[in-house]
C-alpha positions as CSV (number, residue, x, y, z in Angstrom):
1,X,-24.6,14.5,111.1
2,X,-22.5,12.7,108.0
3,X,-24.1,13.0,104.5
4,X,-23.3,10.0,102.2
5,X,-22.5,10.4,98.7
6,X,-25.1,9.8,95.9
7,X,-24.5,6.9,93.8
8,X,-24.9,7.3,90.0
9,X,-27.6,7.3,88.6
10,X,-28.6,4.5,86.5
11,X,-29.8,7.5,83.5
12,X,-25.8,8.2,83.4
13,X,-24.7,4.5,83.1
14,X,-27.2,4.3,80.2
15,X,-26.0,6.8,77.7
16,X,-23.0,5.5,77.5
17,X,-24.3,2.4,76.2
18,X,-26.1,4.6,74.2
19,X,-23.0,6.7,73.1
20,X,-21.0,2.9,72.2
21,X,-24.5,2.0,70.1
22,X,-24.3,5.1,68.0
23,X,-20.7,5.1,67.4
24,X,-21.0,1.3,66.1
25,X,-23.8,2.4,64.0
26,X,-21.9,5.1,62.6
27,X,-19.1,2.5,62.1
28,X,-21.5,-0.2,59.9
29,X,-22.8,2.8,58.0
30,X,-19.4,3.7,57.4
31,X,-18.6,0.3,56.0
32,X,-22.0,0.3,53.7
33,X,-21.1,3.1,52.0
34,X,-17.3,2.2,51.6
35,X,-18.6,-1.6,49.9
36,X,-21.0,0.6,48.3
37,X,-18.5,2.5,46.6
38,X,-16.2,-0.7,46.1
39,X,-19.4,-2.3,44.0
40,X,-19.5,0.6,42.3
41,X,-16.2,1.5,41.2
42,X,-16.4,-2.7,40.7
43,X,-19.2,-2.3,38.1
44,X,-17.7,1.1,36.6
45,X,-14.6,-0.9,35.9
46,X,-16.1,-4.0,34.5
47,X,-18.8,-1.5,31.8
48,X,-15.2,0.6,30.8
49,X,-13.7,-3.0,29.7
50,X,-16.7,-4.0,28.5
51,X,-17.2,-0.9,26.2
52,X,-13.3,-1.0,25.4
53,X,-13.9,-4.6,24.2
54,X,-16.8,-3.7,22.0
55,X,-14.9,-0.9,20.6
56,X,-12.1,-3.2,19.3
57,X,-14.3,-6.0,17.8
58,X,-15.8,-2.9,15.7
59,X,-12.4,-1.6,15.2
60,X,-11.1,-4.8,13.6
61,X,-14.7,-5.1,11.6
62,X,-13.6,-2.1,10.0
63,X,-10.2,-3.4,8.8
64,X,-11.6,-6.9,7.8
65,X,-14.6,-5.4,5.9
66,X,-11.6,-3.2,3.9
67,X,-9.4,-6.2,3.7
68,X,-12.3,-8.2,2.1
69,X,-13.9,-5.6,-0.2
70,X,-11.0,-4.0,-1.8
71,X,-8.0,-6.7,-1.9
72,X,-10.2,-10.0,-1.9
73,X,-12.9,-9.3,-3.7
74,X,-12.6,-5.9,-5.7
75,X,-14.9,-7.5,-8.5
76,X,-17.4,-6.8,-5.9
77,X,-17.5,-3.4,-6.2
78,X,-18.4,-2.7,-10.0
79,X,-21.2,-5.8,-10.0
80,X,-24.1,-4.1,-10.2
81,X,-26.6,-6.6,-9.6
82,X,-25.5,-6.5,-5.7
83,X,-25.7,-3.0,-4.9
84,X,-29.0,-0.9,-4.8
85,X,-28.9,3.1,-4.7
86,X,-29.6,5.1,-1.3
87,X,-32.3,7.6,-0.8
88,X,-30.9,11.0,-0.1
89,X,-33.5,10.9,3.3
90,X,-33.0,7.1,3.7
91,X,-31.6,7.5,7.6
92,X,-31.5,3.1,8.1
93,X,-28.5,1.1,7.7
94,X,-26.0,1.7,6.9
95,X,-26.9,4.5,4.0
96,X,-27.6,6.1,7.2
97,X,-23.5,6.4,8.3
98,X,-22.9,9.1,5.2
99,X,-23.4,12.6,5.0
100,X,-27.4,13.4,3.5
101,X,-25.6,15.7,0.8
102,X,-24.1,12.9,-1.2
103,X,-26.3,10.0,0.7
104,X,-28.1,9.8,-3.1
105,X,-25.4,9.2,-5.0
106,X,-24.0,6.5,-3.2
107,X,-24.7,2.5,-2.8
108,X,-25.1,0.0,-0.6
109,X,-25.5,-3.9,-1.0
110,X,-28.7,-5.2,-2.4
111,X,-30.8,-7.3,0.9
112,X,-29.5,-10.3,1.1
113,X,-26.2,-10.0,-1.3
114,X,-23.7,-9.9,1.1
115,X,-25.2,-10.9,4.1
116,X,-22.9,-12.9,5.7
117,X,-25.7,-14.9,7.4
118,X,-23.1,-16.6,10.0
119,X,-24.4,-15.0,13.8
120,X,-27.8,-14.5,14.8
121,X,-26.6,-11.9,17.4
122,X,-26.7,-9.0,15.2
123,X,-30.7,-8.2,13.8
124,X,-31.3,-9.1,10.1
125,X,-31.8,-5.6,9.4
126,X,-28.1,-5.3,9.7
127,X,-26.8,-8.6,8.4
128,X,-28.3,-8.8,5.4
129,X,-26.7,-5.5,4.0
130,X,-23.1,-7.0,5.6
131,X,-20.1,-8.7,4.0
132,X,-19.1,-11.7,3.8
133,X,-16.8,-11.7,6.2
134,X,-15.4,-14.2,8.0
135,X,-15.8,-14.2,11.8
136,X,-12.2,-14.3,13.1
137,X,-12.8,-12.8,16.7
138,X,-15.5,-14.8,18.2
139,X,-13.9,-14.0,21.2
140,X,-12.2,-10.6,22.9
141,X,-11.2,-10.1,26.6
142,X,-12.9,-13.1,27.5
143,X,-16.6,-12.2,26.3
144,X,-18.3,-13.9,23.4
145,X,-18.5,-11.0,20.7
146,X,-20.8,-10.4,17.5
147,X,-20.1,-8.2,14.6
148,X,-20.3,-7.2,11.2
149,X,-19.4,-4.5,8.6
150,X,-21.7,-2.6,5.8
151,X,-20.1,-0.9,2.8
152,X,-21.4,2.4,1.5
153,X,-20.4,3.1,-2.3
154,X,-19.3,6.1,-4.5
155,X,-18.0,5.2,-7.7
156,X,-16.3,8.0,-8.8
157,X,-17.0,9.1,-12.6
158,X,-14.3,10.5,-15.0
159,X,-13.2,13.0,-15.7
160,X,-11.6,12.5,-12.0
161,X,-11.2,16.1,-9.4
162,X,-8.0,16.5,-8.2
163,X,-10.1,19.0,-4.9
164,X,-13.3,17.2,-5.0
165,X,-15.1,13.8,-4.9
166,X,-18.0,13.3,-6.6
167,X,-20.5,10.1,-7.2
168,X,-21.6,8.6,-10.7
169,X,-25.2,7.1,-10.1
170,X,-24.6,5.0,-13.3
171,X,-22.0,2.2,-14.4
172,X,-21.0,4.2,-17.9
173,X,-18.1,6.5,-17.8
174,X,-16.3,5.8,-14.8
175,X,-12.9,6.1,-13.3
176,X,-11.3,3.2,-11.6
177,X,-11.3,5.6,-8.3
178,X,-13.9,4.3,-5.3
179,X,-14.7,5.7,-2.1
180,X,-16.2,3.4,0.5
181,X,-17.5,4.2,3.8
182,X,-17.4,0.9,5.9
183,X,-19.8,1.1,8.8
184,X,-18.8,-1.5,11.8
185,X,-21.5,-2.7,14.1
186,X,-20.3,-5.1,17.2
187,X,-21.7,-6.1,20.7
188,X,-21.1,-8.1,22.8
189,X,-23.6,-11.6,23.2
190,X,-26.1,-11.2,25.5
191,X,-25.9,-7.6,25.9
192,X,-28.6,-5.2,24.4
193,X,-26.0,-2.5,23.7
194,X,-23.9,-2.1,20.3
195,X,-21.2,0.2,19.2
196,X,-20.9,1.3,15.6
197,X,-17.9,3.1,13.8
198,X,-17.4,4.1,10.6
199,X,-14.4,4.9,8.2
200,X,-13.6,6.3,4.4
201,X,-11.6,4.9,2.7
202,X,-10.5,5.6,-1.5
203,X,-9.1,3.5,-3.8
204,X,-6.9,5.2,-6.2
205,X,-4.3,4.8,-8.8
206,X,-1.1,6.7,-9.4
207,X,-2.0,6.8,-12.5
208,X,-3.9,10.1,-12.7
209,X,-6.0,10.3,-15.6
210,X,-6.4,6.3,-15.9
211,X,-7.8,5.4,-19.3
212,X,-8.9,9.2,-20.1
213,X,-5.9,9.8,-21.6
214,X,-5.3,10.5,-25.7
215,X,-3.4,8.1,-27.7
216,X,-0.4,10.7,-27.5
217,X,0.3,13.6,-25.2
218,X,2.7,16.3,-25.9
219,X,4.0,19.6,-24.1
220,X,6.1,20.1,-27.4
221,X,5.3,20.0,-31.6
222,X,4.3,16.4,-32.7
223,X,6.1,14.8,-36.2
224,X,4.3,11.6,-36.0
225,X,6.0,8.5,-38.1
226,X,5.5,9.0,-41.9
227,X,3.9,6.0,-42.8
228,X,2.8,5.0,-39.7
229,X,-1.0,4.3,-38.6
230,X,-2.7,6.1,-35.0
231,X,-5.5,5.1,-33.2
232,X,-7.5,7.4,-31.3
233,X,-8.3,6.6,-27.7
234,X,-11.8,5.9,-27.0
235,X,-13.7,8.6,-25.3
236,X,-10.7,10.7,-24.1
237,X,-12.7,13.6,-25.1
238,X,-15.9,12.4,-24.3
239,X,-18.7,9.8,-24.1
240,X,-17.9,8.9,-28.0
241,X,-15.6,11.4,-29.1
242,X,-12.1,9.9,-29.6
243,X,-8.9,11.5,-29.2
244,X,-5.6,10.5,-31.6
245,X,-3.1,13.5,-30.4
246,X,-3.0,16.3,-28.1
247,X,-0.2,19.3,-28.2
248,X,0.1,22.6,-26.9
249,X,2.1,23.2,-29.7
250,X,1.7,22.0,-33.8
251,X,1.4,18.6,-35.2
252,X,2.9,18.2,-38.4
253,X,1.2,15.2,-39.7
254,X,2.7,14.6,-43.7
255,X,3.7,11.2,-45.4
256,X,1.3,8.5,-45.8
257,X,0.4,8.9,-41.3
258,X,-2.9,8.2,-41.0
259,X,-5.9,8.2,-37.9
260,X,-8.8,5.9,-37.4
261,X,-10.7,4.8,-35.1
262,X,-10.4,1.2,-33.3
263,X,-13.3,-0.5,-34.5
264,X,-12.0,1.2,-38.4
265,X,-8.8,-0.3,-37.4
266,X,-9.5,-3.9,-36.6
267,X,-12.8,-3.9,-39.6
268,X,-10.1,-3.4,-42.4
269,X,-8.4,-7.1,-41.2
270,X,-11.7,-8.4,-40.3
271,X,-10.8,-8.7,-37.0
272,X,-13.3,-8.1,-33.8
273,X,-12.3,-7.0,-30.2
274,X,-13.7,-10.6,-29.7
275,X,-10.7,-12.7,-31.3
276,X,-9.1,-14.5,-29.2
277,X,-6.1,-13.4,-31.2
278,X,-6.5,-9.6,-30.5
279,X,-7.5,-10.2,-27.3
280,X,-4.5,-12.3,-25.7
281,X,-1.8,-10.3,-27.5
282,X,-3.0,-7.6,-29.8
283,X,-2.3,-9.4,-32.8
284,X,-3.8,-7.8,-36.3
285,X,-1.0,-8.3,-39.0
286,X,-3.3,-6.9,-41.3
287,X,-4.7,-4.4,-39.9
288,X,-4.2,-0.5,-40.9
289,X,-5.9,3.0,-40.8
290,X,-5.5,2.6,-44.6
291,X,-4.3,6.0,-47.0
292,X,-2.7,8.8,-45.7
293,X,-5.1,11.6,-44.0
294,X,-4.9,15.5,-43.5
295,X,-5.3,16.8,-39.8
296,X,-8.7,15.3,-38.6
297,X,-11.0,15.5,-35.9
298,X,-9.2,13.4,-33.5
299,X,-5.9,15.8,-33.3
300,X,-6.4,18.8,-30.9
301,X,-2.9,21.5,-31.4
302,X,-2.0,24.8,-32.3
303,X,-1.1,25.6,-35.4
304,X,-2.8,29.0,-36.7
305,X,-6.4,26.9,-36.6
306,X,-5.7,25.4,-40.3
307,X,-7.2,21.9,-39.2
308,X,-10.0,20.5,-38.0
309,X,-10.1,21.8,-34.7
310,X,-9.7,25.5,-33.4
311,X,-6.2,26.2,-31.6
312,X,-5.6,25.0,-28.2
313,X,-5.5,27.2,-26.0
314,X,-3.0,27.5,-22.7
315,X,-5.7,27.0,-20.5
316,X,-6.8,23.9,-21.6
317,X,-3.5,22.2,-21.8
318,X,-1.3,20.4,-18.6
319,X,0.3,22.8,-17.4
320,X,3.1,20.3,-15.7
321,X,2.3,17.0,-17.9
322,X,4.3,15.2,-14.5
323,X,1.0,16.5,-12.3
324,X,-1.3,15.6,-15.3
325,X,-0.2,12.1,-15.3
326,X,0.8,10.9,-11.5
327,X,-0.7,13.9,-10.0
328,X,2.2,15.2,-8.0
329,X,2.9,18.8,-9.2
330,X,6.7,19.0,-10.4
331,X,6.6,22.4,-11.9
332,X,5.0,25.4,-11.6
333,X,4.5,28.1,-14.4
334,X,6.0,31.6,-12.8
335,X,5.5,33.9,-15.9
336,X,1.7,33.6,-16.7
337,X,1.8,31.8,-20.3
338,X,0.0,28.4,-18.7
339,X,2.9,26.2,-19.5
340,X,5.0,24.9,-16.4
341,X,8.8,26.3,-17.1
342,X,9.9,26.3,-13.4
343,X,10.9,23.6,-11.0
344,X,9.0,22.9,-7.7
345,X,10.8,23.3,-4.2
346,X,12.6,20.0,-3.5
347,X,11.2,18.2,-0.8
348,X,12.6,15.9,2.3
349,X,12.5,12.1,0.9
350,X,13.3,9.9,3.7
351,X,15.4,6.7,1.8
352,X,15.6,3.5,3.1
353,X,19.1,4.2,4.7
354,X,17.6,5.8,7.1
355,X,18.6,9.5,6.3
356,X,16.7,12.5,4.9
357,X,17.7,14.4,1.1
358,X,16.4,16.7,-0.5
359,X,14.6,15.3,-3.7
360,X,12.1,16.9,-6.4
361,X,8.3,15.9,-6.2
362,X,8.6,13.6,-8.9
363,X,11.8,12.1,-7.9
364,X,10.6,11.7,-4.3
365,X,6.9,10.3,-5.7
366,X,9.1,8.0,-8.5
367,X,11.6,6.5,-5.3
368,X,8.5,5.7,-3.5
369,X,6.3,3.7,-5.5
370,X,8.3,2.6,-8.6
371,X,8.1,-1.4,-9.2
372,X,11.8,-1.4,-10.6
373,X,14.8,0.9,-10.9
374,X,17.1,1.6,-13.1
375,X,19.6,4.2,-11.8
376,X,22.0,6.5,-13.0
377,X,25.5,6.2,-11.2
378,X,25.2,7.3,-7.2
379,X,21.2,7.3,-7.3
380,X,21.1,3.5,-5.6
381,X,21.1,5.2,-2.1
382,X,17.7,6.5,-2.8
383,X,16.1,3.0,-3.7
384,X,15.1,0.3,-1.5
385,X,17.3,-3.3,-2.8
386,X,13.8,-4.4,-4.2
387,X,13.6,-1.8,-6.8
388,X,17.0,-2.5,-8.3
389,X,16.9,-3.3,-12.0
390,X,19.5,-3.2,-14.6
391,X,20.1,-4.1,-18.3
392,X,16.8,-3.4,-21.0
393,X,13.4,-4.3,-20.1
394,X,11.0,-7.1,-21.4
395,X,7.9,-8.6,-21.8
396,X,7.8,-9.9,-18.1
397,X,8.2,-6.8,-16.4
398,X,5.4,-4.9,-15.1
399,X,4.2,-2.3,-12.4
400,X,5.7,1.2,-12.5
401,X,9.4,1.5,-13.9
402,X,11.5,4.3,-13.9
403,X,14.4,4.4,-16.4
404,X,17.0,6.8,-15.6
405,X,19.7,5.3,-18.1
406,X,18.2,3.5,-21.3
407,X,16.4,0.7,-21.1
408,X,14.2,0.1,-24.3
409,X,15.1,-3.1,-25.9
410,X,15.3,-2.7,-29.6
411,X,12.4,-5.1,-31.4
412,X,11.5,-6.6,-28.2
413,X,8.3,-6.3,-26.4
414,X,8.4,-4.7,-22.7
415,X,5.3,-5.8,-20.6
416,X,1.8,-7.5,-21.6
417,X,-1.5,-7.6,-22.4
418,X,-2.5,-9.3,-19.6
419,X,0.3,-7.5,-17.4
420,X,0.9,-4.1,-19.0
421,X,3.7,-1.9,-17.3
422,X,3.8,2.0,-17.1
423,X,7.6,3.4,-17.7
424,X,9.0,6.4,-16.8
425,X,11.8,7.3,-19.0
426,X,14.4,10.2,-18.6
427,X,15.9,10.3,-22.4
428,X,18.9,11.9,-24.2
429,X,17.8,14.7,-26.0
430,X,16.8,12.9,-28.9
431,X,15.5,9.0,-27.7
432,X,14.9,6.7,-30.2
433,X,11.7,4.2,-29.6
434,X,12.1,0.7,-31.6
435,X,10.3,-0.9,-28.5
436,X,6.9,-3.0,-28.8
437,X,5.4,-1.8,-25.1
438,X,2.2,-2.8,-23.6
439,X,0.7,-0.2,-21.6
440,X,2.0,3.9,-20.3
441,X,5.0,5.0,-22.3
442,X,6.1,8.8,-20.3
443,X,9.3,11.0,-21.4
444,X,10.1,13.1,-18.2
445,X,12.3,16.5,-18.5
446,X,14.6,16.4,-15.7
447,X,17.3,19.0,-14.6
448,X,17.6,22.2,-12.5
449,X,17.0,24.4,-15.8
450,X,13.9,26.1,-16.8
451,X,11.8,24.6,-19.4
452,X,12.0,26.1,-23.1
453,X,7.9,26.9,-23.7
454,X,8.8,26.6,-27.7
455,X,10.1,23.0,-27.5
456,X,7.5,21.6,-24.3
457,X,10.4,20.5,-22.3
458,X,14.1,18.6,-22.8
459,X,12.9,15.4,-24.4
460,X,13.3,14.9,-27.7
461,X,11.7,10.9,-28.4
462,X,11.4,9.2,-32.3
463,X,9.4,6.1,-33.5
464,X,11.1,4.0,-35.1
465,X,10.3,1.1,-37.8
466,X,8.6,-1.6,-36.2
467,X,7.9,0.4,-33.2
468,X,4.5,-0.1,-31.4
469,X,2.7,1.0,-28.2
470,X,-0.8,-0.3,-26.9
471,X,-1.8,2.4,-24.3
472,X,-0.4,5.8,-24.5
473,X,2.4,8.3,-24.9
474,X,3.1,10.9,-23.1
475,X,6.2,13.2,-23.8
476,X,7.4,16.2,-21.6
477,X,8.8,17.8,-24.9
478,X,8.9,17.2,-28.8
479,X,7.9,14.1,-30.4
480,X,10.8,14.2,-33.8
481,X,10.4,12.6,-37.3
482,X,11.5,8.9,-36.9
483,X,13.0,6.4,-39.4
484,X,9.9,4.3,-41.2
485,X,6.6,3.9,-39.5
486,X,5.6,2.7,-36.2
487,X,2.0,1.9,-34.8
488,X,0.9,3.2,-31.5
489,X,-2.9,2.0,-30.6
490,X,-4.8,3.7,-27.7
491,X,-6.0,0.6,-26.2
492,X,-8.6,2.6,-23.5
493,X,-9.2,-1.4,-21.5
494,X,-5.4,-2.1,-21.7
495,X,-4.9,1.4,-19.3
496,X,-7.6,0.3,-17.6
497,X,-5.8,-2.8,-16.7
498,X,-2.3,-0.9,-15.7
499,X,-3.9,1.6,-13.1
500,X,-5.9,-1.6,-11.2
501,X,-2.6,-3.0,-11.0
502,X,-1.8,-3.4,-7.5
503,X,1.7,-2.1,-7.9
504,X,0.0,1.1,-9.4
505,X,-3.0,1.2,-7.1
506,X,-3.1,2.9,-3.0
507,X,-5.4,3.6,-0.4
508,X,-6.0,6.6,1.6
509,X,-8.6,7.1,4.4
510,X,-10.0,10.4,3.8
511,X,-9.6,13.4,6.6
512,X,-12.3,13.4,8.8
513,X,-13.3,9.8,7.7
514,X,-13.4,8.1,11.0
515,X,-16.7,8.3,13.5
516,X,-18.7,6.9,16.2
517,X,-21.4,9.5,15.6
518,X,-24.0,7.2,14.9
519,X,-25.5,4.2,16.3
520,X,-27.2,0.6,15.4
């Protein structure tokens, strides 16, 4: 008998159709997840380029708001009317954006002041405490943007902290110093998130003290002109207390030299700070301090305490009168006695040829800034072609000026009322002054050599008949006995007036200014 072969059974063709089902299951799952991750990465992408976008808009808030408050409109910041003081635990915009321990010393712009009013994107809470500013990006990376920056103020009261900052709640006193924290909100339209950043950023000018600064400073003795008058600066030593001369060493104050005060000044021609006359170019013909007077009040030296005043004493005197008036140390006292004998290191100055030499601080600081030039033979490679000057200065130059060769006209006035200059000036020995100079008059000791602590320095300057300076004078030395009289005036607005000079003025974002901490 023959057996016959089973046939397959129809469970066995089954799971293979069963086995082809699953695998094309597995197969559109596969694909799922892969679109999945495609949508996602998709979406990932386009929120990164979105945030990137929102972080530029409020990038470039932050330099418009500094562009607009400090070199459009720096009258802004010392109006008073349009800024309101912030609560120490005032956590809302933007007083918010600064740290709690100074938050009540600082400012921000009076509701509605600066509100630029121009995009109803942003909530009113933060517009109305914005700037002005004009709304250059309305656009970035294709999405329709919204933004706006908040200033945060510290006016910064003299006398000014070469380590610290600190905030005058008042409008009396001040230094032209201010430190603004500029808090940058942006988003993009439509969207419920924004970004906000923050930066500090100080105004300052090279000119250390400003207008606390007595009518004349000397590292050396002080013969002022015989018959000639002095003015004492307004509130150098204080909220009313006016200061005529300052030295480390003796002022020898004989002849008919007399002292007053401004207002005593201009009374005795019947003039006001008012007239027009005084106002556009200082002019008092008949003005004087009247009679001769002995050592006041308003002269601070050391001379065996037979004047006014008790001695000065080291401590309380510059030490470097370079650091005291630019702030950039230039020499360093090595044997105790408070008076700066000894050169600082040099330091790598990078000049505009493109190589590296080894400079002093206040060489270095002097190529840097300085408006004008005038060089001593070979020093040219230092300066930039825009600093070149040459021949004696006059009533049209202003800015900071170094003279390394003479340059003081004789009779002739060097800078303005209106546009006052500050001059370095690196004398002979013995410099005669017969200059009329609006503004910072400063007598540098230069050289390798140690500093002689009896004489304050290498300078020796003299004022001359006819001589006159509205401002100060500041001399790294002795100040000599002069031929005739001469007039120097500390004009406290004049100063003013030189350190807000752009030439004279920078800006420096402060370590650790920049944030995206906070958020509104």
């Amino acid at each position: 008998m023959i057996t016959l072969p089973h046939a397959p059974s129809n469970l066995q063709r089954g799971s293979t159709l069963l086995v082809a089902v699953v695998i094309l299951l597995l197969a559109s799952l596969m694909g799922l997840m892969a679109m999945n991750v495609g949508l996602f990465e998709q979406r990932s992408s386009g929120n990164d380029l979105r945030a990137k976008v929102v972080q530029q808009v409020a990038e470039a808030g932050l330099a418009q708001g500094f562009e607009y408050l400090f070199r459009a409109n720096p009258a802004l910041l010392d109006t008073a009317a349009n800024w309101e003081a912030c609560a120490a635990s005032d956590t809302s915009f933007p007083c918010g954006a600064v740290n709690a321990s100074v938050r009540g010393t600082m400012y921000r712009l009076v509701s509605g002041a600066g509100g630029f009013g121009t995009s109803t994107d942003l909530p009113a809470a933060l517009t109305t405490r914005m700037l002005k500013v004009p709304v250059t990006l309305p656009q970035m990376g294709g999405f329709d943007v919204a933004y706006g920056v908040a200033p945060v103020l510290c006016r910064v009261p003299l006398p000014v902290s070469n380590t610290s900052i600190s905030c005058a709640t008042g409008m009396t006193n001040l230094s032209d110093r201010r430190v603004v924290t500029f808090v940058s909100v942006a988003q993009i339209k439509g969207d419920s998130g924004r970004t906000t950043l923050t930066q500090t950023v100080a105004r300052s000018s090279l000119l250390a003290q400003q207008s606390a600064v007595p009518t004349i400073v000397a590292s050396g003795t002080v013969t002022p002109p015989g018959n000639g008058d002095l003015v004492g600066m307004a509130d150098a030593a204080g909220p009313g207390l006016d200061l005529g001369i300052w030295s480390r060493l003796d002022v020898d104050a004989g002849g008919s030299f007399a002292t007053c005060s401004l207002q005593d000044f201009l009374a005795s021609g019947e003039v006001s700070l008012t007239d027009a006359d005084w106002i556009s170019d200082r002019t008092c013909a008949s003005c004087g301090c009247g009679a001769g007077t002995p050592e006041g009040w308003d002269i601070l030296d050391k001379d065996s305490n037979s004047g006014t005043n008790k001695d000065v004493v080291a401590s309380e005197f510059p030490c470097d009168m370079f650091e005291y008036t630019f702030n950039v140390k230039a020499w360093t006292d090595t044997d105790g006695d408070g008076f700066c004998e000894t050169r600082m290191p040099k330091v790598d100055f990078e000049a505009p040829d493109g190589n590296t030499y080894a400079l002093y601080p206040d060489e270095a600081f002097l190529y840097q800034y300085a408006t004008k030039i005038l060089p001593a033979g070979g020093n040219a490679i230092y300066m930039r072609a825009s600093q070149l000057g040459s021949g004696n200065l006059a009533a049209a130059d202003t800015g900071l000026i170094w003279c390394q060769v003479d340059c003081m006209p004789s009779g002739a006035a060097v800078g303005s009322v209106s546009a006052p200059v500050a001059v370095v000036s690196d004398p002979a020995t013995n410099s005669s002054f017969s200059s009329t100079l609006f503004g910072l008059l400063f007598y540098r000791s230069n050289g390798d050599a140690p500093l002689d602590p009896t004489t304050g320095g290498n300078v020796g300057m003299k004022f001359n008949a006819g001589s006159a300076v509205y401002g100060s004078v500041v001399v790294q030395g002795r100040i000599l006995p002069g031929s005739g009289g001469g007039l120097i005036i500390g004009d406290r607005n004049l100063l003013k007036t030189l350190a807000a000079l752009p030439p004279l003025v920078r800006y420096d974002t402060l370590r650790g200014g920049w944030t995206d901490a906070y958020s509104y």
